[in-house]
NUTIKE-174609 format. One record per residue (C-alpha): residue in three letters; y, z, x. Coordinates in steps of 0.1 Angstrom, whole numbers, plus 5000, padded with zeros to 4 digits. Each point is the difference from the previous one (the first is absolute). Last residue first. Layout:
<"ALA", <Y, Z, X>>
...
! end
This chain:
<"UNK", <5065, 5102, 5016>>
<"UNK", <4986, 4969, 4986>>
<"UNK", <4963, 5009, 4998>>
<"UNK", <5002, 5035, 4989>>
<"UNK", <5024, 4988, 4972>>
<"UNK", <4981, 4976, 4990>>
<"UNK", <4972, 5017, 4994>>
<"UNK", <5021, 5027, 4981>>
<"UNK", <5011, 4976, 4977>>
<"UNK", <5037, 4980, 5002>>
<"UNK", <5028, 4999, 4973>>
<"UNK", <4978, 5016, 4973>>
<"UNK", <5001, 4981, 4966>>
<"UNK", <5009, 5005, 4966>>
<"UNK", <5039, 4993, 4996>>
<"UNK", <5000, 5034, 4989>>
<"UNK", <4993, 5015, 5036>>
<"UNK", <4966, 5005, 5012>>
<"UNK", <4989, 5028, 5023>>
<"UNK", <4985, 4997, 5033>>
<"UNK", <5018, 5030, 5013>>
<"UNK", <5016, 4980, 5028>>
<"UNK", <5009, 4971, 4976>>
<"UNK", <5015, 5030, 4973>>
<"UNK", <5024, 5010, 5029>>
<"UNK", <5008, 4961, 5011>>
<"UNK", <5008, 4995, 4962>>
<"UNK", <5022, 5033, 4996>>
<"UNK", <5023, 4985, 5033>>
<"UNK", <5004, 4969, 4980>>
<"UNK", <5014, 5019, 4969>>
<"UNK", <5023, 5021, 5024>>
<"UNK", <5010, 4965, 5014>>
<"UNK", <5011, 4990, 4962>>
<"UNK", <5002, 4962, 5003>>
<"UNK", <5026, 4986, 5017>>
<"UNK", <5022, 5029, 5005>>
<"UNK", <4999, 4994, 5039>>
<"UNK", <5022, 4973, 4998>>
<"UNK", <5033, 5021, 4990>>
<"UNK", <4991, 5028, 5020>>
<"UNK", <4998, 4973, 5025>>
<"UNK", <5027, 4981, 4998>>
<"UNK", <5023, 5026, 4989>>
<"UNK", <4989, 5018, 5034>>
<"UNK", <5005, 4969, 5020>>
<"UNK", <5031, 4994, 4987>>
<"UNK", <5018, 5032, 5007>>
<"UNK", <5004, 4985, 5037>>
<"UNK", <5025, 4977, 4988>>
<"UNK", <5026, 5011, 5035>>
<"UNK", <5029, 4985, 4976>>
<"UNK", <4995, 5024, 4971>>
<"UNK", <4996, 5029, 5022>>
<"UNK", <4975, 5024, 5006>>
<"UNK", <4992, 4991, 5033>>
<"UNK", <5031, 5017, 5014>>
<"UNK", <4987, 5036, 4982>>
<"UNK", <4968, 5001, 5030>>
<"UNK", <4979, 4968, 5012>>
<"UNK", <4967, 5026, 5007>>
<"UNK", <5001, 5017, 4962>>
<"UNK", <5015, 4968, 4984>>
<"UNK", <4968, 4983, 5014>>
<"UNK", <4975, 5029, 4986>>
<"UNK", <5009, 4992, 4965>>
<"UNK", <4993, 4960, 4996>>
<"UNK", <4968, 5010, 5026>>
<"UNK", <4986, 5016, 4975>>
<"UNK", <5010, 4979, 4967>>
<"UNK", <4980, 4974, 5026>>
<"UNK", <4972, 5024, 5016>>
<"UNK", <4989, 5017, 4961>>
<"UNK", <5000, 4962, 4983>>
<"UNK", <4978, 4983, 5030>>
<"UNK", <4972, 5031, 4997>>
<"UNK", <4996, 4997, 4961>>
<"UNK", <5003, 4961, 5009>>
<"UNK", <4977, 5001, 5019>>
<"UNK", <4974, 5023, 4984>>
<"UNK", <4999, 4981, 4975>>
<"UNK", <4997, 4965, 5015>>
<"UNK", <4965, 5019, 5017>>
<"UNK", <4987, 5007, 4967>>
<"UNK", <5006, 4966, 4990>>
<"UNK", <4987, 4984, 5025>>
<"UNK", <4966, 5024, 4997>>
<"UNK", <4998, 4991, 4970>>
<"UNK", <5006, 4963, 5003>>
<"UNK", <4967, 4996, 5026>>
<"UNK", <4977, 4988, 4978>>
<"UNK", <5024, 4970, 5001>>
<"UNK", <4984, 4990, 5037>>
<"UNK", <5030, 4979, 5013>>
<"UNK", <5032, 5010, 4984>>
<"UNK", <4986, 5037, 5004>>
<"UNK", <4998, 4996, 5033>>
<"UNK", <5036, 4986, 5002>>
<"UNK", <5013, 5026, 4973>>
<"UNK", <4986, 5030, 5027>>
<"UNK", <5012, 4987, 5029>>
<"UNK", <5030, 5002, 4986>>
<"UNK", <4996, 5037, 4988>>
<"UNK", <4994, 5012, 5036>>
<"UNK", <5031, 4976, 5011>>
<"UNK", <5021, 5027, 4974>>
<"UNK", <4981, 5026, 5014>>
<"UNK", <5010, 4989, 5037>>
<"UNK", <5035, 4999, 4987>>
<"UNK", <5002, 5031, 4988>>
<"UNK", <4993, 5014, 5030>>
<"UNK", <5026, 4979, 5020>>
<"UNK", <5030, 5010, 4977>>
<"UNK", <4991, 5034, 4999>>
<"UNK", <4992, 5002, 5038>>
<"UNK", <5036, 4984, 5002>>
<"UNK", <5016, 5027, 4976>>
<"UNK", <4983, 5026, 5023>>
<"UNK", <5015, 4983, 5033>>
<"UNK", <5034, 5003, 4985>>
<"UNK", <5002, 5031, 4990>>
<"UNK", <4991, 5012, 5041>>
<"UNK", <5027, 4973, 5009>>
<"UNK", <5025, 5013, 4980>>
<"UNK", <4992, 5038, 5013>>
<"UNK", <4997, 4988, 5038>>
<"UNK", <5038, 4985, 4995>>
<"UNK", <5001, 4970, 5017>>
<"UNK", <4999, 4980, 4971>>
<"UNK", <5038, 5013, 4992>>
<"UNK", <5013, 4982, 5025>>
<"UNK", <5010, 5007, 5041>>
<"UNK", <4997, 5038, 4993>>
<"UNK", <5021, 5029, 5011>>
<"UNK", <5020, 5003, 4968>>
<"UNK", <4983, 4984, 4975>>
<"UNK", <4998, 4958, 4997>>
<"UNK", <5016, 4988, 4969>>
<"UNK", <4973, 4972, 4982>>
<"UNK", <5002, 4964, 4994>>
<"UNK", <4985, 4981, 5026>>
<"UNK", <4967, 5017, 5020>>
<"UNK", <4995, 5026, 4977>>
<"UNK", <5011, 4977, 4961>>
<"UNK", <4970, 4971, 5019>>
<"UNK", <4972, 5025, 5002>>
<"UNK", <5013, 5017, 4963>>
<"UNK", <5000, 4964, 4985>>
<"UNK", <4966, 4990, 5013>>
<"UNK", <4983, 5035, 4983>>
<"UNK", <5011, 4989, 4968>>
<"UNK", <4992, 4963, 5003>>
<"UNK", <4969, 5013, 5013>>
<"UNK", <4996, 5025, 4967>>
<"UNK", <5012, 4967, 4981>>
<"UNK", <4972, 4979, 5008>>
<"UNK", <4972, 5029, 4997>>
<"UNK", <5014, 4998, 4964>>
<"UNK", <4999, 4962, 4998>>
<"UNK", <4965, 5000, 5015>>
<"UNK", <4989, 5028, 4974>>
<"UNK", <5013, 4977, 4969>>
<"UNK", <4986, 4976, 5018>>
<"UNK", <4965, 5012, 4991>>
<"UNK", <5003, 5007, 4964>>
<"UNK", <5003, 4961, 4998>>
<"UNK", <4969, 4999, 5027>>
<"UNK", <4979, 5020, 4974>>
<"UNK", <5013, 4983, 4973>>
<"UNK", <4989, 4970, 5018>>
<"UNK", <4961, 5012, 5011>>
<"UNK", <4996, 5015, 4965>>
<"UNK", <5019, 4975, 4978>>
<"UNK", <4974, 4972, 5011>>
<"UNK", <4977, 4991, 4971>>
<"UNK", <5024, 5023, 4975>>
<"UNK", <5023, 4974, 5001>>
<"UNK", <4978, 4973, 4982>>
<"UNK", <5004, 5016, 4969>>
<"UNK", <5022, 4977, 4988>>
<"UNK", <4991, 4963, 5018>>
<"UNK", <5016, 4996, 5034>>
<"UNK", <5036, 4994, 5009>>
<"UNK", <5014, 4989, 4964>>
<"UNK", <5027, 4975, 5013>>
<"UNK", <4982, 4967, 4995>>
<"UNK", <4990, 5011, 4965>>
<"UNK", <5041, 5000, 4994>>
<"UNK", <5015, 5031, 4993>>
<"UNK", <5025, 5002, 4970>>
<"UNK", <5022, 5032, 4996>>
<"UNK", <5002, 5009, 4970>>
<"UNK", <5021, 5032, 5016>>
<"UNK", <4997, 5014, 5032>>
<"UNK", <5022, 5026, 5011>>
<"UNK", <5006, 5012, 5037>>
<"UNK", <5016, 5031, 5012>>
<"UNK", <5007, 5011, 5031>>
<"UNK", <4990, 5002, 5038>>
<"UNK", <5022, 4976, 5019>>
<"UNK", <4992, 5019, 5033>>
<"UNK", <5029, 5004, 5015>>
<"UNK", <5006, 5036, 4989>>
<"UNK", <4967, 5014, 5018>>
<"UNK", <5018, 5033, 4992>>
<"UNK", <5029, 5020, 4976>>
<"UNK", <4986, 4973, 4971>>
<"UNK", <5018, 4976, 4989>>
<"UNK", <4981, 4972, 4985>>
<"UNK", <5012, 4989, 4966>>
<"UNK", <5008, 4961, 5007>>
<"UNK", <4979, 4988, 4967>>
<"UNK", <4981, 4973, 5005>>
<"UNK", <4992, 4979, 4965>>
<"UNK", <4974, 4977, 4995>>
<"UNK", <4996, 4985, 4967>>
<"UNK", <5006, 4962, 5015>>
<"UNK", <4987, 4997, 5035>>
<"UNK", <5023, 5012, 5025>>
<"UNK", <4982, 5024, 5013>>
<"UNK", <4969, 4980, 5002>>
<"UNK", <4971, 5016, 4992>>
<"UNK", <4964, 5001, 5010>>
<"UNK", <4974, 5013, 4977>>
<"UNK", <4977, 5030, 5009>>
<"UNK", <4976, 5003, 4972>>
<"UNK", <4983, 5037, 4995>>
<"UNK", <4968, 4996, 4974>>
<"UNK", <4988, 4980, 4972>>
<"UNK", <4995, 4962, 5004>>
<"UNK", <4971, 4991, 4978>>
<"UNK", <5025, 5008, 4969>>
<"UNK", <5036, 4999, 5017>>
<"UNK", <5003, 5039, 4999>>
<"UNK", <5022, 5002, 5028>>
<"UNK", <5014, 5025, 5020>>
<"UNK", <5033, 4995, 5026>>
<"UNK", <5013, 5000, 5037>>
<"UNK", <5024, 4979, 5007>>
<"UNK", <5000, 4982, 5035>>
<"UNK", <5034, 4994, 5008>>
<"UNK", <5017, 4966, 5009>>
<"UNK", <5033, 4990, 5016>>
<"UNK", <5009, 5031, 5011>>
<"UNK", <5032, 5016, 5015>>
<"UNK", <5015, 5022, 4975>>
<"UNK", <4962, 5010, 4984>>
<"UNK", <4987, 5005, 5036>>
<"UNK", <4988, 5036, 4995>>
<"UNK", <4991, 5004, 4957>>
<"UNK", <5004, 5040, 4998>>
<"UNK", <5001, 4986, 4963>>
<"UNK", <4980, 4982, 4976>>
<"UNK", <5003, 4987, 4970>>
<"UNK", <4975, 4983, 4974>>
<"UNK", <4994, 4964, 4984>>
<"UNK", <4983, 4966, 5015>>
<"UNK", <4987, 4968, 4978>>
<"UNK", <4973, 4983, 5020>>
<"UNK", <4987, 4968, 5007>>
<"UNK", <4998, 4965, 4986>>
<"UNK", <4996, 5006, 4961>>
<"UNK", <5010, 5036, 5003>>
<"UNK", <4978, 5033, 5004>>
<"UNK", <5009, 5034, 5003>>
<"UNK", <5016, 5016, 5028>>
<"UNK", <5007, 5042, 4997>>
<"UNK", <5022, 5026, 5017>>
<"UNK", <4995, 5034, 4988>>
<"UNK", <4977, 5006, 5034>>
<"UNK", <4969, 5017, 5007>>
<"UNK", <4979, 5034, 5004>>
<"UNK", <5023, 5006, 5033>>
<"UNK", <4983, 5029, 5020>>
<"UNK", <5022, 5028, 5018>>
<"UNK", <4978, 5026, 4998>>
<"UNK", <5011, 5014, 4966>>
<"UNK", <4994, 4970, 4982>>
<"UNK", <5032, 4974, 5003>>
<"UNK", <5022, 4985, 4972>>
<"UNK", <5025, 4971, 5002>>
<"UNK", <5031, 4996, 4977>>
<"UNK", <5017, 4992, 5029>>
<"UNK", <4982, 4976, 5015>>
<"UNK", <4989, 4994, 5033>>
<"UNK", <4976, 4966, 5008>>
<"UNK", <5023, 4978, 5018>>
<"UNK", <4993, 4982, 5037>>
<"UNK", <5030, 4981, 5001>>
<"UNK", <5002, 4968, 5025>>
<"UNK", <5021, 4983, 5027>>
<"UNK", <5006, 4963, 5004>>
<"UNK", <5006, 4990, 5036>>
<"UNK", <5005, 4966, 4989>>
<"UNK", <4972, 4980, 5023>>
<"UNK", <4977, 5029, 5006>>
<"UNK", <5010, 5023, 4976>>
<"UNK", <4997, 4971, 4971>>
<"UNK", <4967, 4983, 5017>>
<"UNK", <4980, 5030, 4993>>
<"UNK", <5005, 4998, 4965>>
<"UNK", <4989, 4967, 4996>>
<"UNK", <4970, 5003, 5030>>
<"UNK", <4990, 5034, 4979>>
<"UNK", <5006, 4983, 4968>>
<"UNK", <4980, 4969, 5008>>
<"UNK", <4969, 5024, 5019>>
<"UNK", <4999, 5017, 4968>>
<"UNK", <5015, 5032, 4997>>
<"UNK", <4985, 5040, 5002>>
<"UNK", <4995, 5013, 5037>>
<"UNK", <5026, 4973, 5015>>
<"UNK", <5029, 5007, 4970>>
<"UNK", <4993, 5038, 5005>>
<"UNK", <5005, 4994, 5032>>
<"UNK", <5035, 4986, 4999>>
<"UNK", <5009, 5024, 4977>>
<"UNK", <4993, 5030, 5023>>
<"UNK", <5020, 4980, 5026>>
<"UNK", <5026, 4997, 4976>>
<"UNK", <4995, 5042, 4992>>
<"UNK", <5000, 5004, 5039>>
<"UNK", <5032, 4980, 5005>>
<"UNK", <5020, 5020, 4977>>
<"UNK", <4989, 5031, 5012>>
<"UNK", <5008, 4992, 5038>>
<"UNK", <5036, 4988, 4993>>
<"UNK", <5005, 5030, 4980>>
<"UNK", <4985, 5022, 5029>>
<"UNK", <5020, 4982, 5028>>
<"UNK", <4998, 4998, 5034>>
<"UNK", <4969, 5022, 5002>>
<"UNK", <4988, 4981, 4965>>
<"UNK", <4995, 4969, 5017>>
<"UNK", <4976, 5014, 5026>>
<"UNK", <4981, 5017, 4976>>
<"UNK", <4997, 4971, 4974>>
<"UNK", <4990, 4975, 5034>>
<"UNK", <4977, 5026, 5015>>
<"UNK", <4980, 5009, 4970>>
<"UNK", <4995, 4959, 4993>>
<"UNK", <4988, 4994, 5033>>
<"UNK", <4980, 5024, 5001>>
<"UNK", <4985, 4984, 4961>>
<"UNK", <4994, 4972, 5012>>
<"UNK", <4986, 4975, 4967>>
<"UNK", <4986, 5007, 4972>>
<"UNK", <5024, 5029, 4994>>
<"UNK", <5028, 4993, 5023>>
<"UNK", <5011, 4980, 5028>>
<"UNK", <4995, 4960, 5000>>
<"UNK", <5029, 4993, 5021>>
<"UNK", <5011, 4974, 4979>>
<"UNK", <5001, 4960, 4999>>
<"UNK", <4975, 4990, 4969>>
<"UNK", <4967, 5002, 5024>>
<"UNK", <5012, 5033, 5018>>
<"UNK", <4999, 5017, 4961>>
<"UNK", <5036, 5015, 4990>>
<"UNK", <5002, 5037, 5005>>
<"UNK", <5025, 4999, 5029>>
<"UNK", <5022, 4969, 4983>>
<"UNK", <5030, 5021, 4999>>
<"UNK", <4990, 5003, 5038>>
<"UNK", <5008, 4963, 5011>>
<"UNK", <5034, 5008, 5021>>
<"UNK", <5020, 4981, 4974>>
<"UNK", <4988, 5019, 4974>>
<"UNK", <5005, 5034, 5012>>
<"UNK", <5037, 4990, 5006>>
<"UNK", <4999, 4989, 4963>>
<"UNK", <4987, 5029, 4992>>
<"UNK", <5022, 5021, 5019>>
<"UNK", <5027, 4985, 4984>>
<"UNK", <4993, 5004, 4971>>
<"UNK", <4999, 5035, 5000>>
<"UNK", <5001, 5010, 4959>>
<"UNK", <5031, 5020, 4997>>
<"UNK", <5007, 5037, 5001>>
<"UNK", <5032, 4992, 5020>>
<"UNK", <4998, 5034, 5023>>
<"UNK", <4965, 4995, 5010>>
<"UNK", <5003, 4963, 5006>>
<"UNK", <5024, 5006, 5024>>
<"UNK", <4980, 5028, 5017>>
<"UNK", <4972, 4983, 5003>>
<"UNK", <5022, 4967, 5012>>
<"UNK", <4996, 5005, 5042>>
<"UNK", <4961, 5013, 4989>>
<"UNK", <4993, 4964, 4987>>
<"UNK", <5017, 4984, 5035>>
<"UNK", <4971, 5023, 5017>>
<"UNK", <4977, 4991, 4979>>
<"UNK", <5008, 4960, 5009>>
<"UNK", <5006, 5004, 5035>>
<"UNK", <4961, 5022, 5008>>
<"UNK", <4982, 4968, 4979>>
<"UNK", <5025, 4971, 5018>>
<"UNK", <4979, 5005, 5028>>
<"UNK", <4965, 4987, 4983>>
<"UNK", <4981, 5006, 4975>>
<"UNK", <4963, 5006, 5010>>
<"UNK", <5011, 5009, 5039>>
<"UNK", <5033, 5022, 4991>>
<"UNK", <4979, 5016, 4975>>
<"UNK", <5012, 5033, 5015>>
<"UNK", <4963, 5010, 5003>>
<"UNK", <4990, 5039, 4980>>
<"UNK", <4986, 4983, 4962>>
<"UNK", <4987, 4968, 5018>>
<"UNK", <4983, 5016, 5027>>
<"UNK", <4982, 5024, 4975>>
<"UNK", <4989, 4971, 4977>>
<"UNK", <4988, 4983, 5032>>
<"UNK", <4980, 5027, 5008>>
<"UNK", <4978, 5010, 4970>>
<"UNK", <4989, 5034, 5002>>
<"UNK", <5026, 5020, 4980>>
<"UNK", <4981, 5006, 4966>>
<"UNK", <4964, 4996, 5005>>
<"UNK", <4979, 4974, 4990>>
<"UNK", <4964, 5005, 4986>>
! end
């Protein structure tokens, strides 16, 4: 049986600088994304930009298949390379970082679940127009069990001569400024085609409406509103799989959706930690005595632990990784994955609000100005973190140890497992 963290070239990919697989211009473009963080911070607008920038330098295209012009990361595909690239990204900047890990989510949705003409279609738009995608399945009407478990959506397709007729809203929808297609998650009760159907959208298409209502105290950038979808008509063409079909592959992909949201939160506690090296050796008053402030043996003893905070977590995080790609191969695998995403991003949400705090604690009262933007990196993640109820996601990991199941009716790994993965 595989075990998490012995494949190689997954751990080469998740701790090389890429500079090899992607070229120079990798290390200028996140470093020109990390020159607008801030920017984009203040505005609360969707970072075009970036994606453009992203786009021109062939990583929009990360989770597009090799044969149609991508990189071929992700689910289905390299799933190191995938880690790295939403990590890395997400260091310069988390709303940056986000938004291209739910169109990269997209993306392999549309490789797990379309045909091979909608995948070459759809592929060809990032490629060729840099087209960026929605990933939308939050409502807010929705209902969870007590562990955190979605029993379905409001949203519903039925039938149309042609296609599909779309109605429901949605909200926390990343992308929804900047999109040109989201993938809406709905039921249907078609009869012989029951089940979740997950049509794709344009946002302009008649009975779509975007509503700018994002503005939230962190990951401002991210475009993450509402959406409503009214008699909406989806053409046959556009229904990525048949209802139901989701269900086939949602383990290994929601897995790897949950997945980023640890990446993007061990993204921002290097960001975090990033900031406070450069506010030492740049920014800072130096005491009396002292050339800077970084010479002072307390600073540099506070320092030191935030960077063992930063590294730890992100040897879990690359733990979890290596995880999704076993899984990816050998499905039997998905409970471990999951079990190991969990932990993540339990571990990933503690280090970033943590080392949001500790910074203003080494910087001093200077960083606490509007101009110095350091309070970012705490909104950010506080903000970030309250995807899905971590106390809830610390409960499953308890009841996985204990080998007891949780409502939705299944124990995240057995004891067998368990011995043999450990």
């Amino acid at each position: 049986m595989p075990r998490g963290g012995d494949n190689p070239e997954v751990q080469f990919r998740m701790k090389s600088d890429l500079r090899n697989e992607l070229g120079e211009s990798y290390e200028a473009t996140l470093a020109e994304i990390a020159k607008r963080a801030q920017f984009y911070d203040l505005e609360g607008r969707f970072p075009t930009e970036n994606m453009q920038l992203l786009h021109r330098n062939g990583l929009l295209a990360y989770c597009v298949r090799k044969e149609f012009g991508g990189l071929g990361a992700g689910p289905g595909g390299d799933v190191g390379l995938y880690g790295r690239i939403i990590e890395d990204v997400s260091a310069a900047c988390s709303s940056t970082g986000q938004a291209l890990a739910v169109h990269g989510t997209a993306c392999a949705a549309i490789n797990l679940l379309g045909s091979r003409d909608q995948i070459r279609r759809l592929s060809e738009e990032v490629v060729s127009e840099g087209a960026v995608y929605g990933f939308f399945g939050s409502e807010p009407t929705q209902r969870f069990t007590k562990d955190g478990g979605r029993p379905g959506y409001d949203a519903e397709v039925r039938r149309a001569p042609g296609g599909w007729i779309a109605n429901g809203q949605k909200f926390f929808s990343t992308n929804s400024m900047g999109a040109k297609r989201f993938l809406f998650f709905a039921m249907s009760q078609a009869d012989g085609e029951q089940g979740l159907a997950v049509p794709i959208i344009a946002v302009d298409a008649p009975g779509v409406k975007v509503h700018d209502t994002w503005d939230n105290i962190g990951q401002r950038a991210t475009s993450s509103g509402a959406v409503d979808v009214k008699e909406v008509f989806v053409a046959d063409e556009f229904m990525l799989g048949r209802p139901g079909a989701f269900s086939q592959v949602s383990p290994v992909l929601l897995s790897s959706f949950q997945l980023t949201f640890a990446l993007e939160l061990t993204g921002i506690a290097r960001g975090g930690l990033d900031f406070t090296i450069d506010y030492l050796k740049n920014h800072t008053k130096a005491p009396a005595g002292l050339p800077t402030l970084g010479h002072d043996p307390h600073v540099q003893g506070r320092l030191g632990e935030m960077a063992v905070l930063v590294e730890a977590t992100r040897a879990i995080v690359e733990r979890a990784v290596q995880a999704v790609a076993d899984a990816d191969r050998d499905p039997t695998l998905a409970a471990i994955a999951h079990r190991r995403v969990l932990q993540a991003k339990i571990q990933a949400s503690d280090a970033a609000i943590e080392v949001g705090t500790r910074l203003f604690q080494i910087c001093g009262a200077r960083a606490t100005t509007r101009r110095a933007g350091a309070d970012r990196f705490w909104r950010n993640a506080r903000t970030l973190s309250l995807h899905d109820v971590v106390d809830k996601q610390r409960a499953a990991v308890g009841r996985d140890l204990l080998g007891l199941e949780g409502d939705m009716g299944h124990v995240l790994a057995s004891d067998a497992q368990r011995t043999n993965t450990a």
